[in-house]
N, C-alpha and C positions, 0 to 999 in steps of 0.2 A: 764522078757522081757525088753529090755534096752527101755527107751523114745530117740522118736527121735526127734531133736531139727532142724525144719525146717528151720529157718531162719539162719541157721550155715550151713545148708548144702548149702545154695543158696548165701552165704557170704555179705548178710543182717542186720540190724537191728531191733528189734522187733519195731519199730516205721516207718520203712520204709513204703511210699508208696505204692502204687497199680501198678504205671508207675516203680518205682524203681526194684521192685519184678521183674515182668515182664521183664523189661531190661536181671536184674542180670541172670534170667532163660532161656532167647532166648542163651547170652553167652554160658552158661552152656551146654547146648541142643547140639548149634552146635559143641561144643566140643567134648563132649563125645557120640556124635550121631553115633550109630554103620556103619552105612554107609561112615561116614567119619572116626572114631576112629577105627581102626582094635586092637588097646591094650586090652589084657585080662584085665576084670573089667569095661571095658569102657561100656558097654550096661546096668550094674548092678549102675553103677553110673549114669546115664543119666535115669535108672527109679528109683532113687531116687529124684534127682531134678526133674523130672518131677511132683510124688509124691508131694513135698515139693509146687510145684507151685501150682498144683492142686485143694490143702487144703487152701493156703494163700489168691490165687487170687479170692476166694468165701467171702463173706463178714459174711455169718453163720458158714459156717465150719471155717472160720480164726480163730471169734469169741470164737466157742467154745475150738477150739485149744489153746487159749489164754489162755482161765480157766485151761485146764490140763500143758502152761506153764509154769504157776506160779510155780506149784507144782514142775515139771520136768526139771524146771530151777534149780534149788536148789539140786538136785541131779542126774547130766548127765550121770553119770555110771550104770546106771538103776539098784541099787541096794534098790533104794524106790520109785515107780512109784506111782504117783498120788493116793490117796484116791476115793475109788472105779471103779476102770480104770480096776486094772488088773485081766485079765484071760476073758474081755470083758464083767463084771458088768453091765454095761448101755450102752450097746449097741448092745444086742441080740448076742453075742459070734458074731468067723470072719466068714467070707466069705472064698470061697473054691477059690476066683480069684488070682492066684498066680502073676500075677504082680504086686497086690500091697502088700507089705510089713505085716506082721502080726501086726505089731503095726497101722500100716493105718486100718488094715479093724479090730480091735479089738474094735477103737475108734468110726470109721465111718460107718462099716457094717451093711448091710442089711437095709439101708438107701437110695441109690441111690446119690438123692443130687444131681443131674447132673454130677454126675460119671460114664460115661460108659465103663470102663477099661484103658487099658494102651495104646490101639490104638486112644485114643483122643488127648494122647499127642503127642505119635507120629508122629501124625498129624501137631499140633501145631509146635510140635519141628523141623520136615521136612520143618517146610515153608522157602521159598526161603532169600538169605543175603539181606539186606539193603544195600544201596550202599550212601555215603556221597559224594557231587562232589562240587567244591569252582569254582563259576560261575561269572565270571567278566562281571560286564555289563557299558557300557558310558550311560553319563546323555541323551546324545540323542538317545540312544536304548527307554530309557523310554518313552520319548515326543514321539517318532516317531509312536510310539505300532509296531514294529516289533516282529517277529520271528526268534532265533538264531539257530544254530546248533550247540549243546555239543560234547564230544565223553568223555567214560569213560571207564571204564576194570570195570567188572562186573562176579563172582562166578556164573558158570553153573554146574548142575547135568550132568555126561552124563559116563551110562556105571557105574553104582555107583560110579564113579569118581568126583572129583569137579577139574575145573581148570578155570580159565581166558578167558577172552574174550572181544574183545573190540565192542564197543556198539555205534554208534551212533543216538541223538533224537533231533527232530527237537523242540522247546519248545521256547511257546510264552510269553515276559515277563506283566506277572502279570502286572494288573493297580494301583497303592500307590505301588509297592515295595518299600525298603528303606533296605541303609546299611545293613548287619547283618542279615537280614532274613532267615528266613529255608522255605524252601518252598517243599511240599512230594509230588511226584507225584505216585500214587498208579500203584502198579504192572508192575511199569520198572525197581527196583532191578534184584537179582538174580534168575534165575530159580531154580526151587525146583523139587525134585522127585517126579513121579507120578502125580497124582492129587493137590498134596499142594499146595497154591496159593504162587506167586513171591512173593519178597521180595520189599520194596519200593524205591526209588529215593526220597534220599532229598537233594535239591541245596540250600549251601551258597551262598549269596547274597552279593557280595564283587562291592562296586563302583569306579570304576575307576577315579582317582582324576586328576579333568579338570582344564587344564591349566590357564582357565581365572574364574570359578564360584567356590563358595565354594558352601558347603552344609549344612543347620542348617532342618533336619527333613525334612519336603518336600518345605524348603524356598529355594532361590539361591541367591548370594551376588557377586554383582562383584562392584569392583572398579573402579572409572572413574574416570582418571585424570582430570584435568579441569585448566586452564589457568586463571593466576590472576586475569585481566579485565574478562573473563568469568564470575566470579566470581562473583565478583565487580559489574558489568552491570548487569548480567543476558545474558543468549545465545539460544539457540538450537542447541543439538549436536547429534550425534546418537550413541543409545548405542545397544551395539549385542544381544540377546536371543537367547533360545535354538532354536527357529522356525524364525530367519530371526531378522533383525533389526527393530529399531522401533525409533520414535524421541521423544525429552524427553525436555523438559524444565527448564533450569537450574534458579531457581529464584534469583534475585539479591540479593547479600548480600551474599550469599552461604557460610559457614564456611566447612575448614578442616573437615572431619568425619561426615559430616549431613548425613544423611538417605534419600531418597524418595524411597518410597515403590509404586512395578508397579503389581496390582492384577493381578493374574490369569497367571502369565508370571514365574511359579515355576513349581516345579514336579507335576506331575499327584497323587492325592488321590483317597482313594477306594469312597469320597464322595468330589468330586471338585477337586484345583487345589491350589494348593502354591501359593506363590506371590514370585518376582524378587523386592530384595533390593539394588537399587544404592546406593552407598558408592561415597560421593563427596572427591578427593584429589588435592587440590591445589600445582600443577607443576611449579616451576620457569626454565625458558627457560636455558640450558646447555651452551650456547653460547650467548653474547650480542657485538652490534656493538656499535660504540663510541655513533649513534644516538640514539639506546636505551636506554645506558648508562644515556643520557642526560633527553631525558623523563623519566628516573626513579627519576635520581635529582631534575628535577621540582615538579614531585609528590610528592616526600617526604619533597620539601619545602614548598607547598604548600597544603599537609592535617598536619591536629594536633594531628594526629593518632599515639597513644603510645600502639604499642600490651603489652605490661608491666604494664601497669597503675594498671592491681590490686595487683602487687606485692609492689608497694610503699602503697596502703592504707591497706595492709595486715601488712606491718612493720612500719606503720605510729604510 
């Protein structure tokens, strides 16, 4: 009796995961699912993988599987099957269930184990597709706590057919979402035949990049120009948020690149709220009259201010 190498059939690695397994087997399933696959072999391969999962995704049977790996890894062609395996030594000979495999029930017979034939996978393997959808949202979708409306093309059963259809769902955005999220929403995937349950909705979370805020996690960063004397003096000026404007106080002295950080005026988290980072940038005016001109001459004849100074005591 040849040994069967499950983790080759489901195109695996024996170290692979639980979620990996699992993956690799939903693929597999809908493939060779005779409902959808009418090719001869396609029903005899889909109860193989299903087999293959059946065993893996159990953490006992995996286990013991492993043990008669070792053996049955070392000679694929089943011309030397594990030490005391064959002809069903330790395992009460097989079972008369012909869906599974003579090598499955020689190992695993007359155990149970949470095996109840080949209609469990069926089941499993009938459940409806997964549907991935890349969901654009603005920074003020998030403040605002609104609800959007998607639309996506989603796999139906109908008629033992599968074909296309488009979908739409009205879906409120989450509170802390951020960049790059996956977010699942259960049983708005595909439909499934029969009873199977749907398959799920997962939205990529893609942020639309706003013209005046960046984004650092759930901080926001905008730049405020600001006016020499602004500067220099100290001012009040008004800088924008996502929820309306607010006024800010620029403190005298103010350098190129300073920070003032405004709490609670960031993105929404699953526990509080971001802060809004001002970014001070000192703007020199585009255009000067002969009178400005002349006020800047005074100034500069009259401070002793060298922005350079520490480059002389650097090379001093």
């Amino acid at each position: 009796m040849e040994f069967k190498d499950y983790y080759k059939l489901l195109g695996v690695e024996p170290d692979a995961d639980v979620k990996t397994i699992k993956t690799a087997y939903r693929k597999l399933a809908r493939k060779y699912h005779p409902d959808v696959n009418p090719e001869p072999g396609a029903e005899d391969k889909f109860k193989e993988v299903a087999e293959a999962y059946g065993v893996l995704k159990n953490t006992e049977t995996r286990a013991e599987y492993d043990e008669l790996y070792r053996y049955g890894g070392k000679s694929r062609n089943g011309s030397q099957p594990p030490p005391g395996w064959q002809g069903g030594a330790q395992s009460g000979g097989a079972q008369s269930d012909a869906d599974f495999s003579d090598f499955f029930n020689s190992v695993f017979g007359n155990r149970g184990g949470g095996f109840q034939g080949y209609s469990d996978f069926e089941q499993s393997a009938a459940r409806g597709q997964d549907v991935e959808v890349e969901m654009p949202i603005f920074l003020e979708d998030i403040v605002a706590d609104v609800a959007k409306t998607i639309e996506y093309r989603m796999p139906v059963f109908e008629n033992g057919q599968v074909r296309d259809v488009n979908k739409k769902l009205k879906v409120k955005i989450p509170k802390g979402v951020s960049d790059g999220e996956r977010i699942r929403l259960k049983g708005q995937g595909g439909s499934a035949q029969g009873d199977a349950p749907s398959g799920d909705l997962y939205l990529h979370i893609r942020l639309v990049p706003h013209p005046m805020f960046d984004v650092e996690g759930h901080n926001l960063l905008v730049t405020l120009p600001v006016a020499p004397w602004e500067a220099a003096l100290g001012s009040k000026v008004t800088v924008p948020t996502l929820t309306g404007k607010i006024s800010l106080s620029v403190p005298p002295n103010s350098q190129s690149g300073q920070k003032l950080r405004i709490k609670g005026k960031g993105l929404p988290m699953k526990n509080g709220t971001g802060d809004l980072y001002v970014i001070f940038k000192i703007v020199i005016p585009e255009n000067t009259t002969d009178e400005s001109k002349a006020l800047w001459q005074s100034l500069s004849e009259a401070s002793a201010f060298d922005p350079r100074a520490q480059w002389e005591k650097q090379n001093a």
